[in-house]
C-alpha positions as CSV (number, residue, x, y, z in Angstrom):
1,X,8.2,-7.1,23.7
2,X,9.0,-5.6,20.6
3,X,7.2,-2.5,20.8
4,X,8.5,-1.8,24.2
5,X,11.6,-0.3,24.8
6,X,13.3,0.0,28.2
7,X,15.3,3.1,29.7
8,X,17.0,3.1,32.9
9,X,18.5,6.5,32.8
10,X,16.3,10.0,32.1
11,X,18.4,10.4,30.1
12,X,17.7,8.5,27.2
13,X,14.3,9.1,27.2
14,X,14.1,12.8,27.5
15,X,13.4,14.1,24.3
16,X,11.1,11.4,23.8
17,X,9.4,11.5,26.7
18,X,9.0,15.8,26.4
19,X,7.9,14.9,22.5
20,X,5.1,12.2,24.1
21,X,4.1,15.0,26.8
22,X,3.4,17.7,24.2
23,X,0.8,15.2,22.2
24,X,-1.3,14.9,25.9
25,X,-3.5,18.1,25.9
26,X,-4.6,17.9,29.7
27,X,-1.6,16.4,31.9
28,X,-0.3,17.4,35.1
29,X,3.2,19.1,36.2
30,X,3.8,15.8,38.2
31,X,4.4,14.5,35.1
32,X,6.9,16.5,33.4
33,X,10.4,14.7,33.3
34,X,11.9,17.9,35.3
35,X,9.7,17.1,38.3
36,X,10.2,13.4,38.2
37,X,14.3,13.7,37.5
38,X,14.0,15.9,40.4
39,X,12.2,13.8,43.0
40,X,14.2,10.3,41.9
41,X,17.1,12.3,42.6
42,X,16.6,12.7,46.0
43,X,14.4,9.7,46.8
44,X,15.8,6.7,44.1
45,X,17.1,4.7,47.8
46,X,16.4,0.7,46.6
47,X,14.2,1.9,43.6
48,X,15.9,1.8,40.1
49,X,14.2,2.8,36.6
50,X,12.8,1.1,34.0
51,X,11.1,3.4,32.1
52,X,9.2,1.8,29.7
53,X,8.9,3.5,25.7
54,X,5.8,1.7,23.9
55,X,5.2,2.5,20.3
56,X,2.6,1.3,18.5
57,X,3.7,0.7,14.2
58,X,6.8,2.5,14.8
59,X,5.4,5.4,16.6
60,X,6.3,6.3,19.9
61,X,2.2,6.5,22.0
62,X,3.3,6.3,25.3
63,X,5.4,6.1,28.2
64,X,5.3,4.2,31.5
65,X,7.4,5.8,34.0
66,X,7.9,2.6,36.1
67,X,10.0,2.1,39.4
68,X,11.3,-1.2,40.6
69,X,11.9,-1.8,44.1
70,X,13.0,-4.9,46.6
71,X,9.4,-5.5,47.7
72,X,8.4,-6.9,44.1
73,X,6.5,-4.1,43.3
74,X,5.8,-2.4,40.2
75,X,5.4,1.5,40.9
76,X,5.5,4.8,38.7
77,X,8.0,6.9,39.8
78,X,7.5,9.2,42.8
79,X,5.2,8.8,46.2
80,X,2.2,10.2,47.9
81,X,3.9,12.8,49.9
82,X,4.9,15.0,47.5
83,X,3.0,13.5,44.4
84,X,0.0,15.0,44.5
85,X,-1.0,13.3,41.2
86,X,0.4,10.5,39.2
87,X,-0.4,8.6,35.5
88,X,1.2,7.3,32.7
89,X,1.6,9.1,29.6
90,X,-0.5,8.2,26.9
91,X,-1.4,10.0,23.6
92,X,-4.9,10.2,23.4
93,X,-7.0,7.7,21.7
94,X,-3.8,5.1,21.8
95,X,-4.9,3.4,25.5
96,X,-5.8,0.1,23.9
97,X,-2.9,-0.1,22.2
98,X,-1.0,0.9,25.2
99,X,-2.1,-0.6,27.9
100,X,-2.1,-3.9,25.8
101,X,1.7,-3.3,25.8
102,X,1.8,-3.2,29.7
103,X,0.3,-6.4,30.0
104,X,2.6,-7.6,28.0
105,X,5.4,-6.4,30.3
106,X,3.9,-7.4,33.5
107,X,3.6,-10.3,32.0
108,X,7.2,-10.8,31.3
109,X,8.8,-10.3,34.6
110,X,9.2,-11.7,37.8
111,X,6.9,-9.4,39.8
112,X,3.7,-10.1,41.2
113,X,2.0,-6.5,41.9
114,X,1.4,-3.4,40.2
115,X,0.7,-0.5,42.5
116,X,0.0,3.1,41.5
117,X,-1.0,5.6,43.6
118,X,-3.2,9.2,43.1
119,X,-4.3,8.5,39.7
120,X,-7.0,11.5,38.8
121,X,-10.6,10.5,38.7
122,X,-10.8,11.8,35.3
123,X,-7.5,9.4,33.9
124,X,-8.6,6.4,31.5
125,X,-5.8,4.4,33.4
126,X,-8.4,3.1,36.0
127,X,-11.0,1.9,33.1
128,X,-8.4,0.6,31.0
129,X,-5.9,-1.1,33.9
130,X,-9.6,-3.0,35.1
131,X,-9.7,-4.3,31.9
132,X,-6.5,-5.3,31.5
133,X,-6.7,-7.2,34.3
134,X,-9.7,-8.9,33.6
135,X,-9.0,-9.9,30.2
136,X,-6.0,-11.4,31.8
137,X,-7.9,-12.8,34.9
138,X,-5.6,-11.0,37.4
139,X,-6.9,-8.9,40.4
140,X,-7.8,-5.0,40.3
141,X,-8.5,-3.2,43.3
142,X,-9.3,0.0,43.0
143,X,-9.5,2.3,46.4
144,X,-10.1,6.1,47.5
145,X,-7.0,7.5,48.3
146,X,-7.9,11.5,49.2
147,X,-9.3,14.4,47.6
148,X,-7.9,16.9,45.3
149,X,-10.1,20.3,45.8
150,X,-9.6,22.6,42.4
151,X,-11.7,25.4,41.2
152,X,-12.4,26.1,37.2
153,X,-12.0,29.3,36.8
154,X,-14.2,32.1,35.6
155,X,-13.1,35.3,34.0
156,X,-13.0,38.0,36.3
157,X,-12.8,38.1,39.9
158,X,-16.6,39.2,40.3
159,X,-17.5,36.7,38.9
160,X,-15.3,34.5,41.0
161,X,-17.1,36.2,44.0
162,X,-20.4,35.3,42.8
163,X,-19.7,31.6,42.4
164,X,-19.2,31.6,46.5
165,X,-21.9,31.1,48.8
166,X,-23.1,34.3,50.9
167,X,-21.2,33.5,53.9
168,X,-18.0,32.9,52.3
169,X,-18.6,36.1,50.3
170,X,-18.7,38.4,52.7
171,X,-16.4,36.8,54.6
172,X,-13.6,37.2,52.0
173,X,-14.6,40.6,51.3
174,X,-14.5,41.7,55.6
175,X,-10.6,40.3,55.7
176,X,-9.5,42.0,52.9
177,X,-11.0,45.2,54.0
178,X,-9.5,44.4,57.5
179,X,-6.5,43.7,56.4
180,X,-6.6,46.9,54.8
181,X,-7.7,49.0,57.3
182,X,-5.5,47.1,60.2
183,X,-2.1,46.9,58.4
184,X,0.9,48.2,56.1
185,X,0.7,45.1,54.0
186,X,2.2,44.3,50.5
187,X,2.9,41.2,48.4
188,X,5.5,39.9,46.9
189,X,5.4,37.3,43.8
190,X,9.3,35.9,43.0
191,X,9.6,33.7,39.9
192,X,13.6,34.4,38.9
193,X,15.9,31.5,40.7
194,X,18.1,33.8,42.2
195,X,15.4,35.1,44.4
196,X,13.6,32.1,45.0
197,X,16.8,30.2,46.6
198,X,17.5,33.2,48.4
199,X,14.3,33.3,50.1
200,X,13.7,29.5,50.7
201,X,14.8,29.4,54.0
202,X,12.3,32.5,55.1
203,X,9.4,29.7,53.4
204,X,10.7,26.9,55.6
205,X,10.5,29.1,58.7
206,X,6.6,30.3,57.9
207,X,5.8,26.8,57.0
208,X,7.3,25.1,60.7
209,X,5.4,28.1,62.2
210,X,1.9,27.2,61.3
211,X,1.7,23.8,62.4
212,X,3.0,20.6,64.4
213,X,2.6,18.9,61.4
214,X,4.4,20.9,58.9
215,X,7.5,21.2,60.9
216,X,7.9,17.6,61.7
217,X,7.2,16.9,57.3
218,X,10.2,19.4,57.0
219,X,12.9,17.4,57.9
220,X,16.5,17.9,56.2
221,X,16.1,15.3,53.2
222,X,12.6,17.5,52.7
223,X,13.9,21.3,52.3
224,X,16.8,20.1,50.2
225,X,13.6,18.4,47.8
226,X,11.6,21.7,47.9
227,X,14.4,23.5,47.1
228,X,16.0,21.7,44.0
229,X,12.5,21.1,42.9
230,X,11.3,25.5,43.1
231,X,14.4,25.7,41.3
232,X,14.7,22.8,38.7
233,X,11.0,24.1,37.5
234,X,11.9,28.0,37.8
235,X,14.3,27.6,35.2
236,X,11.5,27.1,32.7
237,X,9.3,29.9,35.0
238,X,7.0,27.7,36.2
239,X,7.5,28.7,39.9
240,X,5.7,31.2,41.9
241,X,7.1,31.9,45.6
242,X,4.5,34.5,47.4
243,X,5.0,36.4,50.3
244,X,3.2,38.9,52.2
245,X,5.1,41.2,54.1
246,X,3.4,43.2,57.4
247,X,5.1,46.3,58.0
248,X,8.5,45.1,56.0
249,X,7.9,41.1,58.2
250,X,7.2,38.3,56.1
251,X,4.3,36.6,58.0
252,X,2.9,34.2,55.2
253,X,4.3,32.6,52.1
254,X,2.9,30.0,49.5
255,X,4.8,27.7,46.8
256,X,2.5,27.5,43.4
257,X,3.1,26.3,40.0
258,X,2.4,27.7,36.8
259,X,1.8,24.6,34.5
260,X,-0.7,24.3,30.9
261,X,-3.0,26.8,32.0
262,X,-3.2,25.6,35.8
263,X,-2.1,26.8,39.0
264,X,-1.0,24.3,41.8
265,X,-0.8,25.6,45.0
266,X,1.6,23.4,46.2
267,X,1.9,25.1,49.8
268,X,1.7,27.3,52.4
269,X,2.9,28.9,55.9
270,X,2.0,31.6,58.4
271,X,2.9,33.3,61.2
272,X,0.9,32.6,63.8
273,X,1.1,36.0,65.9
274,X,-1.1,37.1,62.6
275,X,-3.3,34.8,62.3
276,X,-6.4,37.3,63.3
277,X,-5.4,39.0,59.9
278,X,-5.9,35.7,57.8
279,X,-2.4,36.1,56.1
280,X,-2.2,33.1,55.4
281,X,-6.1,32.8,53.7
282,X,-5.5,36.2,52.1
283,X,-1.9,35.3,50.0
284,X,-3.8,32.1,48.8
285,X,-6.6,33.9,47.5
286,X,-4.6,36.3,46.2
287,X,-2.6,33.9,44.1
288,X,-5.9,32.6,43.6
289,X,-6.8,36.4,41.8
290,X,-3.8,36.6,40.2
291,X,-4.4,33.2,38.3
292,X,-7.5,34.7,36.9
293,X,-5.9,38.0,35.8
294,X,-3.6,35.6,34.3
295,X,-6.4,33.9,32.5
296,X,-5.9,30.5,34.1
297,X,-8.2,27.8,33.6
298,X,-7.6,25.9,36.9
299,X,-6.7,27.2,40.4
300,X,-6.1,23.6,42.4
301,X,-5.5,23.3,45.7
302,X,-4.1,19.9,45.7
303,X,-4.4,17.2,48.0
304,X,-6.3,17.6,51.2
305,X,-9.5,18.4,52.8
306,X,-8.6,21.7,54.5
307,X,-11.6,23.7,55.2
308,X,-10.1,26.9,53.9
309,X,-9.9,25.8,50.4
310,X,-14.0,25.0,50.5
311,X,-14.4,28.6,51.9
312,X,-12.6,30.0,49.0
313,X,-14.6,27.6,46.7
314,X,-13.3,24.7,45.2
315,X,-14.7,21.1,44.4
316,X,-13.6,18.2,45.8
317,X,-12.1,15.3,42.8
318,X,-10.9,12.0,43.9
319,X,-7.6,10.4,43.5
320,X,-7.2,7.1,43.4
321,X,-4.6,4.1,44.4
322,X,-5.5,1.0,42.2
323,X,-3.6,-2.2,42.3
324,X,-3.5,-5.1,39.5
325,X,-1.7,-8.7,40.9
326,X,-1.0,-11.5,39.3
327,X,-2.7,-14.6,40.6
């Protein structure tokens, strides 16, 4: 394996793995070293790294951010409830040569199964990892995992209107006016550290309020995760805490990210004794402006099938879970 070079520590791959990141002109926050650091931080519990650094004559083209666990299975680092996305990183027009080099590590150690989970419709790792395991006569299953709903933006917020059906439309345009006429309302974007860990807690409280579900996926472990993570990635201002306030109350608040001309909108919480006001509809779609102002490509709503993000406009993609096994 010697164009493969093992890490088990961040960091010793950190420059290199920023360096590798900077060559990939369409990649994802997920995979940015300060989000994975972040999350194997918290969540590592009988996983260790082995990060894998493939060149290609001497020239760094890749890296596989692997996980190995006590179930014999090969995973990139991070999980599906918080990973929203994950890949390798590859410098474009090097897969061959890449993937080549994965073989060869599977190959070489004594586990059975590669599993990675919500890898982007669009990523060349799901042609590339079937062929790999064909030429190698291993299997590949390749299985629908969830949807990712996103929106490409346009260039104004007109235009943005227009690209809605009628009944979304004027829909939109009837709670903002309500919201207008039935409340002192104004909104609130933080992005400086200080300000975001000062208000975390208030987020936490909106998001428990506006469902079962949310409240029981907030447990301890959780908040201290959102936390460090809003303010691991605020330190290079890529967070973006919103909050509308009702006559001086916060009653919703979202989480997005700023990241290579996208916005993730990571998530959300309301109060529910203002729910008739769509607060919670209204901040989204207001980050949702503001990311146009800002000239965003991308507004993406992340994982989920929640009927608001269709009524604002977005497109389902698919992510994926694919598995290769030795046989």
């Amino acid at each position: 394996m010697e164009n493969i070079k093992i890490h088990e520590s961040f960091d010793s791959v950190s420059d290199i793995w920023k360096t590798v990141l900077s060559r990939i002109p369409r990649h994802s926050i997920f995979q940015t070293i300060e989000w994975q650091k972040t999350w194997f931080s918290i969540f590592h519990t009988n996983n260790s790294l082995n990060i894998l650094e493939i060149s290609n004559n001497n020239e760094v083209i890749g890296i596989a951010p692997f996980m190995l666990n006590g179930d014999k299975k090969l995973t990139l680092i991070g999980n599906k409830d918080v990973y929203d996305y994950q890949d390798f990183l590859i410098v474009p027009n090097y897969e061959n040569e890449f993937f080549k080099e994965v073989g060869i590590f599977f190959e070489n150690i004594n586990y059975d199964l590669i599993e990675i989970n919500s890898i982007p419709e669009t990523s060349a790792t799901i042609p590339f990892m079937e062929k790999l395991a064909k030429n190698k006569e291993w299997s590949f299953d390749k299985s629908t995992e969830d949807v990712c709903p996103l929106i490409e933006l346009p260039k104004d917020w007109e235009s943005y209107l227009s690209i809605l059906n009628k009944k979304d439309r004027h829909e939109l345009r009837r709670k903002f006016r309500r919201l207008d006429d039935q409340s002192n309302h104004t909104i609130q974007q933080l992005t400086a550290s200080v300000d975001i860990e000062n208000s975390m807690e208030e987020f936490f409280e909106l998001m428990s309020k506006s469902g079962h579900h949310k409240a029981e996926f907030l447990t301890p472990i959780m908040k201290i995760y959102f936390k460090n993570l809003c303010l691991e990635l605020s330190k290079e201002n890529w967070t973006r805490l919103y909050f509308m306030e009702i006559d001086n109350k916060k009653v919703s608040a979202c989480i997005a990210f700023d990241y290579n001309n996208i916005r993730y909108l990571y998530n959300s919480g309301f109060d529910p004794d203002y729910q008739h006001l769509s607060c919670g509809l209204l901040l989204n779609a207001t980050s949702l402006k503001h990311s146009i102002e800002y000239n965003f490509e991308c507004f993406d709503f992340l994982r989920g099938d929640e009927s608001y993000k269709y009524h604002l406009g977005a497109q389902n993609t698919t992510i994926y879970t694919i598995k290769l096994m030795k046989k």
